[in-house]
C-alpha positions in Angstrom: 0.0 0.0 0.0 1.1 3.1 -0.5 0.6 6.3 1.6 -0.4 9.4 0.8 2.2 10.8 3.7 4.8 10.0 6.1 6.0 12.6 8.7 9.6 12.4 9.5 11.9 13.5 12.1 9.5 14.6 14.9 9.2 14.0 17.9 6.0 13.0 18.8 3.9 12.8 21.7 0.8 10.5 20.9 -0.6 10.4 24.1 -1.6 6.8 23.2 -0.6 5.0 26.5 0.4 1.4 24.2 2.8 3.8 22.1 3.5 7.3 24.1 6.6 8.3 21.3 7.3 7.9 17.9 9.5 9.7 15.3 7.5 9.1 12.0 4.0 9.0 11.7 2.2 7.3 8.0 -1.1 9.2 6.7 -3.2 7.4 4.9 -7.0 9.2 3.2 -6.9 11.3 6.5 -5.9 8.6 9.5 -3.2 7.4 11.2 -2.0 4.7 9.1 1.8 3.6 11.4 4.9 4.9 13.1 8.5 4.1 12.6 9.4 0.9 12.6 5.7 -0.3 10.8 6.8 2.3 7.9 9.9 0.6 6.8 9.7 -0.2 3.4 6.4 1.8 3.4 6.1 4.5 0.4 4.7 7.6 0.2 3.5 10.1 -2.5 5.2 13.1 -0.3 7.6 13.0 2.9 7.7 15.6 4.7 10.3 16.3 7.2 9.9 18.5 10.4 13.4 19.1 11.2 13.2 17.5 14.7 9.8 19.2 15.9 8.1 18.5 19.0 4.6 17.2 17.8 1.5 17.0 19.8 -2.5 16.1 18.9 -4.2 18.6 17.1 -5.6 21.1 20.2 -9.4 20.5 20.0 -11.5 23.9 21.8 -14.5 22.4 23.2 -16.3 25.8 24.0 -15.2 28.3 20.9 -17.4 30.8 19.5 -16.2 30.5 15.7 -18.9 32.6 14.4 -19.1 35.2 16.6 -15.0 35.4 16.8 -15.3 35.9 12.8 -17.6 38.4 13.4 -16.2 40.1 15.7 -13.6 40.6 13.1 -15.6 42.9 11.0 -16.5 45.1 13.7 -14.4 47.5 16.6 -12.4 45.9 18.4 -12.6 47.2 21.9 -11.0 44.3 23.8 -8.3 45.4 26.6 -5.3 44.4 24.2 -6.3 47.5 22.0 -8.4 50.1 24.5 -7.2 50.5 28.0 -9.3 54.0 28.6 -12.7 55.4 27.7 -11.3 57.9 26.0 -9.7 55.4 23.9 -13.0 54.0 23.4 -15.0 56.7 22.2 -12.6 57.6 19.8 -12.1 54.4 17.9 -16.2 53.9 18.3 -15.9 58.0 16.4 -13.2 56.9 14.1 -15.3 54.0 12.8 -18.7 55.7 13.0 -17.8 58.2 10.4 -17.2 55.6 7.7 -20.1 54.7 7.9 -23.7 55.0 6.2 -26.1 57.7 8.2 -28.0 55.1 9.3 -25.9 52.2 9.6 -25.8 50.5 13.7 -22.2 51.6 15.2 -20.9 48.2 16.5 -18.0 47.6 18.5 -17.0 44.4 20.9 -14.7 43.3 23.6 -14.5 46.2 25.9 -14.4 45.1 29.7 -15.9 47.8 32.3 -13.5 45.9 35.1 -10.1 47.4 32.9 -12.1 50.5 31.6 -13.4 51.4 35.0 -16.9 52.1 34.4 -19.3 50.7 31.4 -19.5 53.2 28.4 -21.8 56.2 28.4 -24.9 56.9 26.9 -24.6 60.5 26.3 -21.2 60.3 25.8 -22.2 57.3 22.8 -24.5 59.8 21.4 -21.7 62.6 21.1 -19.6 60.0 19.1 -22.0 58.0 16.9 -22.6 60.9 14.6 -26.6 60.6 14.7 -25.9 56.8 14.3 -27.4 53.9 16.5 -24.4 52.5 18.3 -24.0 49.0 20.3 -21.5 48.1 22.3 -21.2 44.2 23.1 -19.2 43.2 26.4 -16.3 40.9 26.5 -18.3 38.4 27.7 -21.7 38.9 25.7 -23.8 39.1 28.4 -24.2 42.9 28.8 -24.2 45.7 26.1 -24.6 49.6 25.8 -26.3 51.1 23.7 -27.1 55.1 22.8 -30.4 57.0 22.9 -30.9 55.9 18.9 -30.2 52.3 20.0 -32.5 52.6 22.9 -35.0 54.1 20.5 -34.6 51.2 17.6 -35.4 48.9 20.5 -38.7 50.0 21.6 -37.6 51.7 24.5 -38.9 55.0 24.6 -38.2 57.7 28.1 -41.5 58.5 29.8 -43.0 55.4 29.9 -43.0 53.1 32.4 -39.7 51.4 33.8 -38.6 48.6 31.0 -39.1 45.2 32.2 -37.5 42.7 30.3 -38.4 39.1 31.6 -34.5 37.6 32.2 -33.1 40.6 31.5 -32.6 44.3 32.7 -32.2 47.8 31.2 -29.8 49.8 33.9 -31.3 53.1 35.0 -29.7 56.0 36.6 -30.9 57.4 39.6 -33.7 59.5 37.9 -35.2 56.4 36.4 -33.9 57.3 32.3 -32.3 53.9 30.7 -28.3 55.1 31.2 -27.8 52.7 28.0 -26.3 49.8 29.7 -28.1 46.0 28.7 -27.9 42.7 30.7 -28.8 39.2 30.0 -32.1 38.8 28.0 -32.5 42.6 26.8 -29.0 42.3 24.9 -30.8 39.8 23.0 -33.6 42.2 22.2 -30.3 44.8 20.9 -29.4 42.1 18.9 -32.4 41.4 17.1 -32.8 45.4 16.4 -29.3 45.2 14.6 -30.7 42.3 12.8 -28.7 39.4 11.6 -25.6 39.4 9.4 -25.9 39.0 5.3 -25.6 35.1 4.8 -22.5 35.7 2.8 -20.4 37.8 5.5 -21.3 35.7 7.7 -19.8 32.7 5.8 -16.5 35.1 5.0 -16.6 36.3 9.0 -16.7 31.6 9.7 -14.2 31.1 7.0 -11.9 34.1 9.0 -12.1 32.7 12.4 -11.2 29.4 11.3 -7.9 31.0 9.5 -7.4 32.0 12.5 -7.7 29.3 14.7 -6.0 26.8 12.5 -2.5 29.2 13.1 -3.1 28.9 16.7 -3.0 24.9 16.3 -6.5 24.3 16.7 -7.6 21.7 14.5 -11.4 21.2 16.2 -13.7 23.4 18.0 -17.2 23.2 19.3 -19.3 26.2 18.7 -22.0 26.5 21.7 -24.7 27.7 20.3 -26.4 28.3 16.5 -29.7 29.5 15.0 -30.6 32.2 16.9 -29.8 36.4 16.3 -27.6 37.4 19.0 -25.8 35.6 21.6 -26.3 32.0 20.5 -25.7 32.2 16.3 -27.3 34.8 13.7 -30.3 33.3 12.1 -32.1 30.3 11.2 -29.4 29.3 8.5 -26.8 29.4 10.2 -26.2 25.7 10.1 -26.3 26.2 5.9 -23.3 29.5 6.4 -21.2 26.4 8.1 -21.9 23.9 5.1 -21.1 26.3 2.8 -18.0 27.2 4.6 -17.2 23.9 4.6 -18.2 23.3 0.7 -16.2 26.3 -0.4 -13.3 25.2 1.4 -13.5 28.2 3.8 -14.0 25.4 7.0 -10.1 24.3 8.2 -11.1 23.6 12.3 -13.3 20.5 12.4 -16.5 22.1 14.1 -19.2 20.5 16.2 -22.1 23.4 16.4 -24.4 23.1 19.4 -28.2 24.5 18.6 -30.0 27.1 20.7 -32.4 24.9 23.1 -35.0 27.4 22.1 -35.1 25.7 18.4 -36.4 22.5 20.0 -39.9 22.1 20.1 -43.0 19.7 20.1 -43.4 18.1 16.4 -45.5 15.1 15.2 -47.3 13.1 16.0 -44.6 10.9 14.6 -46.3 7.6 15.7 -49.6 7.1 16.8 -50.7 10.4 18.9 -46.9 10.8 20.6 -44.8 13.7 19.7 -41.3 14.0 19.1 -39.4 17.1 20.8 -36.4 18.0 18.7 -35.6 19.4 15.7 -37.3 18.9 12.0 -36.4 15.3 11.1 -35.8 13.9 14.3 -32.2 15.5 14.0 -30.2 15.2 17.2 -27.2 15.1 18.7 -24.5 13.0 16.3 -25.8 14.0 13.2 -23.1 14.9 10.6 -19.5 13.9 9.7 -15.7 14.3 10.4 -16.0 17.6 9.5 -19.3 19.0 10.9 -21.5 17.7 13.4 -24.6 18.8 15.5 -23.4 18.2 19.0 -25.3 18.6 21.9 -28.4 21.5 22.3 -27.3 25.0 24.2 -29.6 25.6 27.1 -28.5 29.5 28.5 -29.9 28.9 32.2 -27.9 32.4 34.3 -25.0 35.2 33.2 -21.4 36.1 33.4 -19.6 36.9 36.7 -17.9 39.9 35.2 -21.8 41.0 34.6 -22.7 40.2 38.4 -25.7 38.2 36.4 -24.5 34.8 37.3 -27.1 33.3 39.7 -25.3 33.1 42.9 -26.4 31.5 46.7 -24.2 34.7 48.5 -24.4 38.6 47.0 -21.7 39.2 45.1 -19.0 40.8 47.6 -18.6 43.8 45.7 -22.3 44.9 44.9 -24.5 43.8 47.7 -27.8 42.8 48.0 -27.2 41.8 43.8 -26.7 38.0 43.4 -27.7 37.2 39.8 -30.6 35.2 38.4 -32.4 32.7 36.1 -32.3 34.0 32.5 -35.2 31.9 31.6 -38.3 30.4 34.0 -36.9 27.5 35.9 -39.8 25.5 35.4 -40.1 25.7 32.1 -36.1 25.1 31.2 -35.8 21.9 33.1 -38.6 20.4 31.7 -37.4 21.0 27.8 -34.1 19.2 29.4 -35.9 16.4 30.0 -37.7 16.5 27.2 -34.1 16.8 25.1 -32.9 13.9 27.3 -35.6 11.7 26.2 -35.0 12.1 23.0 -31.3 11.3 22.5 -30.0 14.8 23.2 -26.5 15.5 24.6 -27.0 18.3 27.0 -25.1 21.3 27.5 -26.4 23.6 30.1 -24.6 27.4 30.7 -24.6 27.4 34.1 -21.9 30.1 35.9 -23.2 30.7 39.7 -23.7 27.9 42.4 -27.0 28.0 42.0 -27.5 27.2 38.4 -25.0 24.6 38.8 -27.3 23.0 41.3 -30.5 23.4 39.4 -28.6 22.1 36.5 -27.3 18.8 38.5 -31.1 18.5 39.7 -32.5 18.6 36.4 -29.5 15.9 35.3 -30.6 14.0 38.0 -34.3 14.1 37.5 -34.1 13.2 33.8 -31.5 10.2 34.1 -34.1 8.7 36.8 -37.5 9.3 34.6 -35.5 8.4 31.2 -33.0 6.5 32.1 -29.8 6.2 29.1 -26.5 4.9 29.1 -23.7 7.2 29.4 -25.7 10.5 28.2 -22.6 13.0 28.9 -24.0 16.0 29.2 -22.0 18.8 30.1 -22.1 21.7 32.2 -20.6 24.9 30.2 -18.2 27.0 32.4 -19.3 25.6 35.7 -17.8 28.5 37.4 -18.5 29.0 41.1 -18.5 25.0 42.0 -19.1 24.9 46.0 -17.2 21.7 47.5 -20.1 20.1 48.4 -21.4 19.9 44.2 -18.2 17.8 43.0 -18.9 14.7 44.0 -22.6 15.8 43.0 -21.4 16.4 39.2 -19.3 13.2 39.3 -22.1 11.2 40.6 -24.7 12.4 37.7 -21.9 11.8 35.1 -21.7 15.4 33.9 -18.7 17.1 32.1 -17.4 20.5 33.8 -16.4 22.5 30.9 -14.4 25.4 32.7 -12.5 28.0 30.9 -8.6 28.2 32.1 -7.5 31.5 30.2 -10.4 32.9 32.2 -8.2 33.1 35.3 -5.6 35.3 33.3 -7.7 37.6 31.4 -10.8 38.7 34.0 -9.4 36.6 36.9 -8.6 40.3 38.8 -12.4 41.0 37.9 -13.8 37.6 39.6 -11.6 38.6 43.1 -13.7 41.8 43.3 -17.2 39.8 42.6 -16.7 37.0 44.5 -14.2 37.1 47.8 -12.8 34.5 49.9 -13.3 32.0 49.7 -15.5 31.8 46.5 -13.0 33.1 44.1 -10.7 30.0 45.1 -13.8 28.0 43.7 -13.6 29.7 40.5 -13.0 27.8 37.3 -11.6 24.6 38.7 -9.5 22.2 37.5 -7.6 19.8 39.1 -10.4 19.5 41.6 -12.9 18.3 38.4 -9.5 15.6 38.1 -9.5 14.3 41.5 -13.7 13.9 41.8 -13.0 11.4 39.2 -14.4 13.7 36.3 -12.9 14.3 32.8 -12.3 18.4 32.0 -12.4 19.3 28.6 -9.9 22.4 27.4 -11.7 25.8 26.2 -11.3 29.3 25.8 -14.8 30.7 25.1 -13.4 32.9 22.4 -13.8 35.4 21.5 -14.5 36.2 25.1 -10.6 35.1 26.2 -8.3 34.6 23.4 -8.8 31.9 21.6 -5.3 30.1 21.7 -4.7 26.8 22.8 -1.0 27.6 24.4 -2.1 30.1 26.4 -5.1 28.2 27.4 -2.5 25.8 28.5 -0.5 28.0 30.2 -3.4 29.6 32.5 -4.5 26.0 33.5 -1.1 25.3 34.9 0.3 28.7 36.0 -3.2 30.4 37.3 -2.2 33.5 37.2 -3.8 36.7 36.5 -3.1 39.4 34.6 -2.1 41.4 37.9 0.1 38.7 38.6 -2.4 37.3 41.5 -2.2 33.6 42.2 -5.9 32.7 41.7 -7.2 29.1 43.0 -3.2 27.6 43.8 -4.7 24.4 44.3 -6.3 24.1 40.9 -2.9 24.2 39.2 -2.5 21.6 36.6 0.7 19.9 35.3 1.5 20.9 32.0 0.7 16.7 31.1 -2.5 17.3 32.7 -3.2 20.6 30.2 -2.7 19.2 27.3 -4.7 15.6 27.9 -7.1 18.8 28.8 -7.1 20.2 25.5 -6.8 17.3 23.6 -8.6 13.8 24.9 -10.7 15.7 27.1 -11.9 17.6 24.5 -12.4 15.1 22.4 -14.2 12.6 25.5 -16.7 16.1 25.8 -17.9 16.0 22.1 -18.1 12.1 22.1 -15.2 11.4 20.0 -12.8 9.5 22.0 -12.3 7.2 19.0 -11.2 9.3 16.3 -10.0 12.6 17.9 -7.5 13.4 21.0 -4.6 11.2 20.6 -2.5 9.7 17.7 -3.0 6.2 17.1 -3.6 3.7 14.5 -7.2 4.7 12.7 -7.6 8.2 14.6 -7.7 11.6 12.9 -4.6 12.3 11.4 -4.9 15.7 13.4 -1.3 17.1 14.9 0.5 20.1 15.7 3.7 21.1 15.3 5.7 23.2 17.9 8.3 25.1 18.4 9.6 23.6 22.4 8.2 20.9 23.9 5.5 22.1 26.2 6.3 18.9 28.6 9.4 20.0 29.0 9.7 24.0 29.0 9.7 25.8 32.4 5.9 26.1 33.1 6.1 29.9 33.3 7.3 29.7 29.2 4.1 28.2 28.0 2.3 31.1 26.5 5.8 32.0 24.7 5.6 28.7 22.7 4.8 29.4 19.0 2.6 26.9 16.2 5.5 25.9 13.6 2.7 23.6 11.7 -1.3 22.2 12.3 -2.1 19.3 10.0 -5.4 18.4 9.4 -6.7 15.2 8.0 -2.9 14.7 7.1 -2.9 18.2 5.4 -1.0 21.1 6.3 -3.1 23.4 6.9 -1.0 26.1 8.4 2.6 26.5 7.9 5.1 29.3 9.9 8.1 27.4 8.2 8.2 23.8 10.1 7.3 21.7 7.2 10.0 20.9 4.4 9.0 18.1 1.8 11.3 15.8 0.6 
């Protein structure tokens, strides 16, 4: 037989346990096809050699917003990295306004009031926009601001009655008048008043984010949420936007995409007078192929931390009497999770404060024991504030904690202020998910964090934040323990242990290339470590230089 590949002079780390090293790896129509000594005598159409390389499994991001990070692209960037004042702020949102269209939404994203200081300004938005409608999305999606034209394009109109917003709120100042800023459920209704993005940039803004994360050795991601305008997706195609990513060759991350729980609904009768609860078609969880899949269905159950909208059992320490809430009636969401369980589902449930991640267990619980299934997996996105007392709880029900490591770095100084001692030593944890017995995925949440794997990797071991505070010491992981993270966990989260997370006969021929060996490197040199190559299905789909054919 003859391959379509061999890989030579690497040095491999397979994380296969019956073959941990190997210097040559065989490809063959996408898999693993052998190592060294099972390639002698073996031919190839192309050898590549990578000059001595440290090689690892393709880093697989089970929690990665491609869509939005794509989009994101296309509009202000506001994020820390590039605005560090207000000032700064309003001038790039002015900058940007005025090449605009007089009627065209001003829309910027990233910007975190914990590193600004305060949240954006109304009136100040107003002075800016240039007569424009102008939203502002925070870092983490959950809150927004938007100026009197945006408050105006959204219904909300001064003089009336307070704006209630069921799961959401609209901030006013002390006189009662909306001061611009947007939590939770009435972002969503901003959203919908910008309206979705054109089908085709929003296949270009999927095709960009995937450049993107292919250079930063990704070679799968899970998007959490599709079909929806706003938080979770654009619009009802949004499934198509990824095929035709994928058909026009714009796709180079595998992707899993995870619909809005809100698309599921009653349909039938399918036999007799019984209905099915799902999508169109019975579709469900599993449906797709190597290169796009529907995973498991997005339920959005509380908020962010940063946005003091996570639903928390203890005020958050620096806004009292304020501990967060339910984004959607209680009630009504764990009964659609049993209804998704039911019906083949994998379930993954946002849940941020200690409360959700209780109600989430319960409804787990109450589902297994009504509709009892072998091995269902669901998952519990973020699981951010986990009490001691709820880890054996999670391990018990079977559930995946899928907590976001980069999150200590970049808003981990923001989470001290919210939370205290000792809940901010519960925050995003990680070795104690190991020691309960449970399997944690690696994730970034991007493009709320950055988005790449290494310094994903270097967060979950070193814990740091960007102050320099040591945040939740005994969470560290080892740098062994990282990448399994990143890679098999991954992989175990999305159900696809057998063909994704290490390298071994039959498996995705998935890898990346590096420039040090991150198992060997001093632990505080992680995030310095640079992609030299990520291979994909046995193609190279990035290249800084690491890969010379023979």
């Amino acid at each position: 037989m003859r391959l379509d590949t061999i890989y030579t002079n690497a040095r491999v780390t397979t994380l296969d346990r019956s073959r941990p090293t190997a210097r040559r790896i065989g490809v063959f129509a996408g898999r693993v096809a052998g190592f060294d000594e099972e390639l002698e005598g073996v031919s190839a159409s192309r050898i590549v050699d990578l000059g001595g390389a440290p090689v690892v499994p393709g880093f697989n991001d089970a929690h990665y917003h491609l869509s939005a990070f794509g989009v994101r692209m296309l509009q202000v960037d506001l994020r820390a990295e590039t605005v560090s004042t207000l000032d700064e702020l309003y001038r790039r949102v002015a900058e940007h306004a005025a090449q605009l269209p007089p009627d065209s939404w001003v829309i910027g994203a990233g910007y975190d009031q914990n590193k600004l200081g305060a949240h954006p300004d109304r009136d100040r938005l107003d002075q800016v926009s240039g007569g424009r409608p102008a939203f502002l999305q925070h870092c983490s999606g959950h809150l927004g601001v938007v100026n009197s034209m945006g408050l105006a394009r959204m219904g909300i109109v001064e003089g009336r009655a307070p704006v209630e917003i069921e799961g959401g709120t609209v901030y006013t100042d002390a006189g009662g008048r909306p001061n611009g800023l947007l939590a939770e459920r009435a972002v969503e209704v901003a959203y919908e008043s910008v309206g979705p993005a054109p089908f085709e940039r929003f296949v270009e803004a999927i095709g960009r984010a995937s450049r993107a994360a292919v250079a930063s050795g990704l070679t799968s991601v899970t998007e959490p949420g599709i079909g929806t305008v706003g938080m979770l997706g654009n619009n009802c195609a949004d499934l198509a936007a990824f095929a035709q990513a994928r058909d026009r060759g714009l796709l180079h991350v595998r992707t899993n995409v995870m619909p809005a729980a809100e698309l599921l609904r009653e349909i039938g009768p399918f036999e007799a007078e019984r209905q099915w609860f799902g999508l169109d078609l019975g579709l469900s969880s599993g449906f797709g192929d190597e290169w796009l899949k529907v995973s498991a269905v997005k339920f959005m159950v509380d908020g962010s931390l940063i946005g003091r909208t996570a639903n928390m059992s203890v005020p958050y320490a620096d806004t009292p009497g304020r501990s967060g809430y339910f984004r959607e009636d209680p009630e009504i969401v764990v009964n659609q999770i049993i209804q998704a369980h039911r019906f083949g589902w994998q379930i993954a449930a946002h849940a941020v404060g200690d409360v959700t991640i209780d109600f989430v267990i319960d409804a787990y619980e109450r589902a297994q024991h009504l509709y009892p299934r072998r091995d269902p997996r669901h998952r519990i996105e973020h699981c951010a504030v986990t009490r001691p007392d709820q880890l054996p709880r999670i391990a018990a029900v079977g559930a995946i904690p899928v907590p976001q490591g980069r999150f200590i770095h970049e808003l981990g100084d923001g989470f001290i202020r919210a939370l205290g001692s000792p809940r901010s030593e519960w925050c995003f944890r990680a070795r104690s998910f190991l020691e309960a017995g449970l399997r944690v995925p690696g994730s970034s949440d991007c493009p709320v964090a950055l988005g790449d794997p290494l310094l994903g990797i270097h967060s979950l071991v070193n814990r740091q934040t960007a102050s320099g505070r040591l945040l939740g010491a005994e969470e560290t992981l080892t740098p062994l323990q990282a990448l399994h993270a990143f890679t098999t966990g991954s992989a175990f989260a999305a159900r696809e242990e057998t063909i994704k997370g290490t390298l071994s006969h039959g498996k995705l021929a998935d890898f990346v290339v590096l420039s040090d060996d991150l198992l060997q490197v001093s632990p505080d040199r992680l995030s310095s470590l640079t992609i030299g190559a990520t291979v994909v299905g046995g193609q190279v789909r990035y290249d800084a230089g690491a890969v010379r054919s023979m």
